[in-house]
C-alpha positions as CSV (number, residue, x, y, z in Angstrom):
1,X,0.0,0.0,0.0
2,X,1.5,3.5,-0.8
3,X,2.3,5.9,2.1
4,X,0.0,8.7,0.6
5,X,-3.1,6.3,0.6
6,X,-5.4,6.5,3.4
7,X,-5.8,4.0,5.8
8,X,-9.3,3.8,6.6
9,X,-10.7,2.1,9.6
10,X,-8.3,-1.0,10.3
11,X,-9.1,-2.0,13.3
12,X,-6.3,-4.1,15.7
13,X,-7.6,-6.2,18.4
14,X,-4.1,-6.7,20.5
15,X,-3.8,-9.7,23.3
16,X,-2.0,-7.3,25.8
17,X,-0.9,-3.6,25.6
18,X,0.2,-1.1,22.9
19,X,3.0,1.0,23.9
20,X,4.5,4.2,22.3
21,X,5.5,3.8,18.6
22,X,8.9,4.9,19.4
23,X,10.9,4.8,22.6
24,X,8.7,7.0,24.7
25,X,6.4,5.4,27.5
26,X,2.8,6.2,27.1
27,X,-0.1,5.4,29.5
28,X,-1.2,1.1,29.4
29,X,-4.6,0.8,27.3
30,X,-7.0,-0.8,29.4
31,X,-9.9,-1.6,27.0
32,X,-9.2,-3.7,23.8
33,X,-9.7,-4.0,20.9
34,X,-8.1,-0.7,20.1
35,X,-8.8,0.8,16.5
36,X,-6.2,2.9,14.4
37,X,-8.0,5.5,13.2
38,X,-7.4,7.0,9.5
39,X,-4.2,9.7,9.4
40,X,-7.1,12.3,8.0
41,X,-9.2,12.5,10.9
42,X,-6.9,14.2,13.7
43,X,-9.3,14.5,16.0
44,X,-10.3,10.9,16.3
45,X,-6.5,10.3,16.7
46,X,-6.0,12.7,19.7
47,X,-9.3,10.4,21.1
48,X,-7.2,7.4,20.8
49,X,-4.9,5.7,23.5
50,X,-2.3,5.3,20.9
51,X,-0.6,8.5,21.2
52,X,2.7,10.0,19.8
53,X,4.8,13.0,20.4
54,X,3.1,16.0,20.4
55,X,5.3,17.3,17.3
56,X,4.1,14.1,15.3
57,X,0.5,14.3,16.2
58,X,-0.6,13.6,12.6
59,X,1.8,11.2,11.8
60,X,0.0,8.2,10.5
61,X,0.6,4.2,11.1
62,X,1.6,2.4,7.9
63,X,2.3,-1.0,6.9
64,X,6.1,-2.0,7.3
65,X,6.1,0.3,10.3
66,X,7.4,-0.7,13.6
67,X,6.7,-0.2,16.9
68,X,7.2,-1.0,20.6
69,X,5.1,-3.0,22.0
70,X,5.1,-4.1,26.1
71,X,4.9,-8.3,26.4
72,X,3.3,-9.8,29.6
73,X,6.3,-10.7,30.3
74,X,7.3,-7.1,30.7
75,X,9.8,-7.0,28.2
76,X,9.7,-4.2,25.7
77,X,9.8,-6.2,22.1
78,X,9.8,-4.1,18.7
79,X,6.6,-5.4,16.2
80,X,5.9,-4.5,12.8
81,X,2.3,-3.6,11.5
82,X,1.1,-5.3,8.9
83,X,-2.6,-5.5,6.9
84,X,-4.6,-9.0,5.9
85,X,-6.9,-9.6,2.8
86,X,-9.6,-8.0,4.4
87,X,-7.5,-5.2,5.6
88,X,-7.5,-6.1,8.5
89,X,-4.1,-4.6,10.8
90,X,-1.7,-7.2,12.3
91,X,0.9,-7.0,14.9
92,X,3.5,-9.5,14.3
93,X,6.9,-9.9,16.5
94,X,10.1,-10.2,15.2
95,X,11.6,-13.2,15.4
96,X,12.9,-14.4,18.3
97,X,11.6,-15.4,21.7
98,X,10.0,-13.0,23.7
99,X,10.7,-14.9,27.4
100,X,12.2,-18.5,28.5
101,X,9.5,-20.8,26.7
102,X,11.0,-24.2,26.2
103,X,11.1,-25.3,22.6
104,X,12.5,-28.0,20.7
105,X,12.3,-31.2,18.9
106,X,11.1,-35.1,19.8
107,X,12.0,-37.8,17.6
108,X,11.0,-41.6,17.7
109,X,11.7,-44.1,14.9
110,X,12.5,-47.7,14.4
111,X,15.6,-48.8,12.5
112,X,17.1,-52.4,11.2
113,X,20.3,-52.0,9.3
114,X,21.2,-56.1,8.2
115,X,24.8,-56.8,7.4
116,X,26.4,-59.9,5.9
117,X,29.5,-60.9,5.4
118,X,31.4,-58.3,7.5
119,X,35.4,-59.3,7.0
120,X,36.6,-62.5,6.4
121,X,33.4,-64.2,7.7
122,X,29.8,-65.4,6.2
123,X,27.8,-63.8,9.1
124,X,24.1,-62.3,8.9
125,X,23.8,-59.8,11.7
126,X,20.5,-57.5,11.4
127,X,20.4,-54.9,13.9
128,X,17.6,-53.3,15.1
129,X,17.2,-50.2,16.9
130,X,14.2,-48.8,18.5
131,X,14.7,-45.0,19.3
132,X,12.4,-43.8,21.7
133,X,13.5,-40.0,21.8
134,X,16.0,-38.2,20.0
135,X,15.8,-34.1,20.1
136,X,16.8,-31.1,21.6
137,X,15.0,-28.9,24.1
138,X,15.8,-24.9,23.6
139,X,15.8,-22.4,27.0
140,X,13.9,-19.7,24.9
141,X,16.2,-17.3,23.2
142,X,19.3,-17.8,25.7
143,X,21.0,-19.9,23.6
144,X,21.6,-23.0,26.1
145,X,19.4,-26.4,25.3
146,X,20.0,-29.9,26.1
147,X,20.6,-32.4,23.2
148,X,19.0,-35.8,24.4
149,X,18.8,-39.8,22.9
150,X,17.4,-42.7,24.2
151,X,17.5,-45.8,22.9
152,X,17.5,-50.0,22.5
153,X,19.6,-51.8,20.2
154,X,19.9,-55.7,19.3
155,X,21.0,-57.9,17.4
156,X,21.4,-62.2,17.1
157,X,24.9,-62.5,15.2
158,X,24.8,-65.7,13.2
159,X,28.2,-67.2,11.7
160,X,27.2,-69.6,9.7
161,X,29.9,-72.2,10.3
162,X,30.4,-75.4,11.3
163,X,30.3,-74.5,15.3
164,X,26.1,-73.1,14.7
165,X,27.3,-70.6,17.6
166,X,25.7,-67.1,17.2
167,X,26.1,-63.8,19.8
168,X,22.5,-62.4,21.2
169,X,23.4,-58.8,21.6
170,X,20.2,-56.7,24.1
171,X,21.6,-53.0,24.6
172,X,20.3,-50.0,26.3
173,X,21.5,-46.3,25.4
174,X,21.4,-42.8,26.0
175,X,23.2,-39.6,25.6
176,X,22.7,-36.3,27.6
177,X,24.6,-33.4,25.3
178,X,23.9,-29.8,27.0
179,X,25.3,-27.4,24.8
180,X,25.2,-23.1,23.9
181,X,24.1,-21.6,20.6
182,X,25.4,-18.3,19.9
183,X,24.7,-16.9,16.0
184,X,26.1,-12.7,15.3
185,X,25.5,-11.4,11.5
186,X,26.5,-14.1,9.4
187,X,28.2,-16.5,11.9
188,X,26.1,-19.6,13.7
189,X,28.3,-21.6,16.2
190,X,27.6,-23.7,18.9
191,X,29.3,-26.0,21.8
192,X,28.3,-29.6,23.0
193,X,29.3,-31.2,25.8
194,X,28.3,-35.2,25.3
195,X,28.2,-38.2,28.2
196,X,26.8,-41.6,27.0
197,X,25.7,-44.9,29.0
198,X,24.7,-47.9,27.8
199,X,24.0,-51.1,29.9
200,X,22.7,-55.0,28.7
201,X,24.0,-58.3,28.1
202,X,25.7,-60.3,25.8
203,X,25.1,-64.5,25.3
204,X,28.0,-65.5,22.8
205,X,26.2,-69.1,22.4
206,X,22.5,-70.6,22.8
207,X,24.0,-71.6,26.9
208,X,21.9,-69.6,28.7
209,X,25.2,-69.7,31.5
210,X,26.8,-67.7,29.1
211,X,24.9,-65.1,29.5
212,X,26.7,-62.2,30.6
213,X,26.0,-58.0,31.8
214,X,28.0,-55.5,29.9
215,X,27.4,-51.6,29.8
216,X,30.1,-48.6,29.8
217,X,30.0,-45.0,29.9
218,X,31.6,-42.1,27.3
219,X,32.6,-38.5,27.7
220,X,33.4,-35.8,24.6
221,X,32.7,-32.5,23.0
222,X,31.4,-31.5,19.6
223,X,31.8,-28.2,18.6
224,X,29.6,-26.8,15.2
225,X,30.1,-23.7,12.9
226,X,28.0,-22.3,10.1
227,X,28.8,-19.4,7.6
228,X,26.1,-18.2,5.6
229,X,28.4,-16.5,2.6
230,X,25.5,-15.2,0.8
231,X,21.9,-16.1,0.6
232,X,22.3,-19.2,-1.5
233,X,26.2,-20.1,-0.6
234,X,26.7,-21.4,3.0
235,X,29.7,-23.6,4.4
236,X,29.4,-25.4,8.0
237,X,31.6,-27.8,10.0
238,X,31.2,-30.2,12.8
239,X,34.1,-31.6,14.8
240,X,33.3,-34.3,17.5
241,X,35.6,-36.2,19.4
242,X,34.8,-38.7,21.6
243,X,35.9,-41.6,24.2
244,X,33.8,-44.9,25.3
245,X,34.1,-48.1,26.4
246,X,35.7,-50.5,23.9
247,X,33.6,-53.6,22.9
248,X,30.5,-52.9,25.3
249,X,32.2,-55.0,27.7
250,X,32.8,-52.0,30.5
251,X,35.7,-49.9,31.4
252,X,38.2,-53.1,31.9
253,X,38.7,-53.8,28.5
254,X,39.7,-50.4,27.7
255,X,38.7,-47.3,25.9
256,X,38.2,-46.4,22.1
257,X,39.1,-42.7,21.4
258,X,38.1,-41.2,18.2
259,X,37.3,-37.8,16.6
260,X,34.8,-37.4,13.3
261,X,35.5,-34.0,11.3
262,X,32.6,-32.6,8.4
263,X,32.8,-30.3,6.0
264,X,29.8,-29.0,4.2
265,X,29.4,-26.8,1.7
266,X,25.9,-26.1,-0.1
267,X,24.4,-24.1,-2.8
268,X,20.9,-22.7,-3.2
269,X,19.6,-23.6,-6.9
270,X,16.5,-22.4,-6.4
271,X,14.2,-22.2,-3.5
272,X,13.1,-25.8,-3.5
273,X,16.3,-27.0,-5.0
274,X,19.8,-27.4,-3.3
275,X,22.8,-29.0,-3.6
276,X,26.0,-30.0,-2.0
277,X,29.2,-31.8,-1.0
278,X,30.2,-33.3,2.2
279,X,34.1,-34.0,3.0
280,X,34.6,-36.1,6.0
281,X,37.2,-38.1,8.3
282,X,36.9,-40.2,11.2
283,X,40.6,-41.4,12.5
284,X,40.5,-43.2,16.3
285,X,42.5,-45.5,18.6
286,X,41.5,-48.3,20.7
287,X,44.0,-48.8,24.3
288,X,43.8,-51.6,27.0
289,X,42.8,-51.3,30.5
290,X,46.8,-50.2,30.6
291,X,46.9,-47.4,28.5
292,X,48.7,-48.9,25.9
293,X,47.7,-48.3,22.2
294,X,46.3,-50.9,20.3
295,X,45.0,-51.0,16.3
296,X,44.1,-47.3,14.4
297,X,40.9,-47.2,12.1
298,X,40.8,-44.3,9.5
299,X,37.8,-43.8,7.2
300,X,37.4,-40.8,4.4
301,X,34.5,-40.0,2.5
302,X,32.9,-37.5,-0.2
303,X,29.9,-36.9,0.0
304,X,27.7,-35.3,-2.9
305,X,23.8,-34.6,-1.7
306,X,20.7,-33.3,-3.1
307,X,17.5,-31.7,-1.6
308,X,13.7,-31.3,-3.1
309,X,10.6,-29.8,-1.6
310,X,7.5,-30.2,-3.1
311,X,4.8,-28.8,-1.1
312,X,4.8,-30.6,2.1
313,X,7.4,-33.4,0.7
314,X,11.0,-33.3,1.4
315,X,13.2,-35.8,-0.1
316,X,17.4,-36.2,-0.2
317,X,19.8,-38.4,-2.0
318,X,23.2,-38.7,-1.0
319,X,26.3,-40.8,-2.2
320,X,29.2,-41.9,-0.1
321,X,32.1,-43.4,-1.2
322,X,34.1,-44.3,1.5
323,X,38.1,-45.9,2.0
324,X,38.8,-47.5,5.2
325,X,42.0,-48.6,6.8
326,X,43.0,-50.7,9.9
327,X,46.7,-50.6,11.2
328,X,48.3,-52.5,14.3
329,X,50.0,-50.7,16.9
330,X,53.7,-51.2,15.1
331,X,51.5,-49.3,11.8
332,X,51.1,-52.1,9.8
333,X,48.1,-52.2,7.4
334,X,46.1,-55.6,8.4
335,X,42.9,-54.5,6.7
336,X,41.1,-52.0,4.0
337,X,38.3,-51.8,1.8
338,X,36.2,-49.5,-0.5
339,X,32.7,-48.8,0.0
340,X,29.8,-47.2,-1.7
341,X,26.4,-46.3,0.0
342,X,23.1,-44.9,-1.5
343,X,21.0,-43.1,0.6
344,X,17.2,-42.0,0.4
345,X,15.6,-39.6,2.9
346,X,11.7,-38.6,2.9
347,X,9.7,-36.4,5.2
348,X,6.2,-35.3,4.4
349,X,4.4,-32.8,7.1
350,X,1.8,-34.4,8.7
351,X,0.9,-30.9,10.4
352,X,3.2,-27.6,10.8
353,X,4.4,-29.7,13.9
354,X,4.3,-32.9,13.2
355,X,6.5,-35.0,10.6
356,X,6.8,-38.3,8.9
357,X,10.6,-39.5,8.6
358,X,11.8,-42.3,6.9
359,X,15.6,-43.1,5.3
360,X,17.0,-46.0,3.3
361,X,20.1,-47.5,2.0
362,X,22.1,-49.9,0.7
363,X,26.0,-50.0,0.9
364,X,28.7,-52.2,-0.3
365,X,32.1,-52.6,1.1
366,X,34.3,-54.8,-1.6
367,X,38.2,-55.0,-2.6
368,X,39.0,-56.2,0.9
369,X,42.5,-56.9,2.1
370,X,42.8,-58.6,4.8
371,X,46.5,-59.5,6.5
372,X,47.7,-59.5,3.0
373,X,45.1,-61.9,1.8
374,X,42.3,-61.1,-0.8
375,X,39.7,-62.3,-2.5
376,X,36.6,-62.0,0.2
377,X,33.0,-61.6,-0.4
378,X,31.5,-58.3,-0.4
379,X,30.1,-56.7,2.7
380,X,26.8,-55.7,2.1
381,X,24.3,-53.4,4.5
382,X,20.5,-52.6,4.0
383,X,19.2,-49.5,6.2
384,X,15.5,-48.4,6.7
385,X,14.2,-46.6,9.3
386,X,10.5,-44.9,10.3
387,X,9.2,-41.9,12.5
388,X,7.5,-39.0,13.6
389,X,9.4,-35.7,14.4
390,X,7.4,-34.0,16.4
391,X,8.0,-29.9,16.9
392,X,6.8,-28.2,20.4
């Protein structure tokens, strides 16, 4: 609407007090709604409990204007005034949170990912994995939120030799990761702080005797960093390192240290449409109960990704080539392997707040080498996984 056009008659029904248009305190309104009369009719406006200086008496309310506006909280908050199809006048806050409300995310989902023939064996081991919350909880505006996970995983690990042994694998999880946000122009970072536990039992054979507890704990950090470059053009990293019990077998059998470093860079095509590259490295160590160092695992990947929306449907597909590497503790190379994986993620929104997740793939890891020798059948890994993401 141009500035020289006369408002006439929007009326604004507010849920809590109008305050001055500029930084000046004016007298609360007590009655609601309140109506902003037309800029032509100065001495309705004097009538009015929205008031401005005296010098700007006339000065009329347009849309795109903003003003000051009192929460219930009692925080002063800056509006802008907008107008509907039926010219109707709208108050709208920035963004950003007005007080400490909690807000976040909630995700459950169920997962099987089935591998056979992992190394030099002829095993069928399907994993599943029932997730029972996975999200993050914001304190309002403040920056600091909690990170959470809570999960079951198991598996019955068939060998398929002569022996007929198999491992039955029951595994309880969860991770607490409190961590602060902090985002200036076009910088986002933030800082996690990570403990996991995990507690169960093994049973290595069908003996019920051999049924045994395990469970261990982990510590790490992982911090993340986002520059927005331009409106399409953004690049963002995340670093995590990590230490937990080796094996699931507790504290006595030592520690695995690791660290996982990502680089992303993505480009906007279009507003549905983007595109992008991953580069990432995972390098750790596993030690005994002494201390000493034992084998090193190294794994790189690119990663090439694509995004879609289409109305309420979001979809990805990703690539990951990957090389892998296993050395002893003197450095010599007792195992690698190339692997390729195809991913497909879809979402559809159920509701503004509620969505429908689901994610498959397939990956092959061939051209072993194992202690020197080759000539091993492929790995191979089916994923597929289901949930709802709910927003709060």
């Amino acid at each position: 609407m141009n500035k020289a056009q006369i408002i006439s008659f929007l009326c604004l029904t507010l849920p809590f007090p109008l305050d001055v248009l500029a930084e000046e305190k004016s007298p609360k309104i007590s009655s609601l709604p309140t109506c902003i009369m037309p800029a032509t009719q100065p001495e309705l406006v004097k009538k009015e409990a929205i008031k401005t200086k005296p010098e700007n008496i006339n000065t009329a309310i347009y849309p795109g204007d903003k003003i000051k506006m009192k929460h219930p909280s009692g925080k002063v908050v800056d509006a802008v005034i907008s107008i509907d199809n039926d010219n109707i006048a709208l108050v709208e806050l920035e963004e950003g949170d007005t007080g400490y409300n909690l807000h976040g995310n909630w995700l459950t989902e169920y997962k099987i990912e089935h591998f056979r023939n992992e190394g030099s064996s002829h095993n069928s081991r399907p994993v599943h994995e029932w997730v029972f919350g996975d999200g993050r909880v914001n304190l309002g505006d403040t920056g600091f939120n909690m990170g959470f996970v809570l999960k079951k995983v198991s598996f019955k690990n068939e060998i398929h030799d002569t022996s007929n042994n198999h491992t039955d694998f029951r595994m309880t999880e969860m991770e607490v990761r409190p961590a602060y946000a902090y985002e200036t122009g076009k910088h986002w970072m933030m800082f996690e702080a990570i403990y996991l536990g995990k507690t169960g039992y093994e049973k290595p054979t069908v003996a019920e005797s051999n049924a045994y507890l395990i469970g261990g704990d982990g510590y790490g950090f992982r911090p993340y960093y986002r520059y927005q470059a331009t409106d399409k053009l953004a690049v963002n990293t995340d670093i995590k390192w990590l230490t937990e019990d080796k094996g699931a077998n507790g504290a006595d059998s030592g520690k695995f240290v690791f660290y996982e470093a990502l680089l992303n860079v993505s480009y906007r095509v279009t507003d549905d449409f983007t595109l992008g590259t991953e580069f990432f490295r995972k390098e750790g160590n596993d030690y005994d109960k002494n201390g000493n160092r034992g084998s090193n695992v190294a794994e790189k990947e690119i990663r090439p990704w694509a995004t879609y929306h289409l109305d309420k449907h979001n979809f990805l597909l990703k690539m990951e080539p990957q090389h892998k590497r296993i050395k002893d503790r003197k450095g010599n190379e007792t195992y690698s392997a190339k692997a390729w994986k195809y991913i497909v993620n879809y979402s559809y929104a159920i509701t503004p707040k509620v969505y429908f997740v689901s994610e498959a793939f397939y990956r092959t890891e061939g051209d072993k080498e194992i202690d020197g020798m080759t000539g091993f059948d492929d790995q191979t890994t089916n994923f597929g996984k289901v949930g709802f993401n709910f927003i709060f």
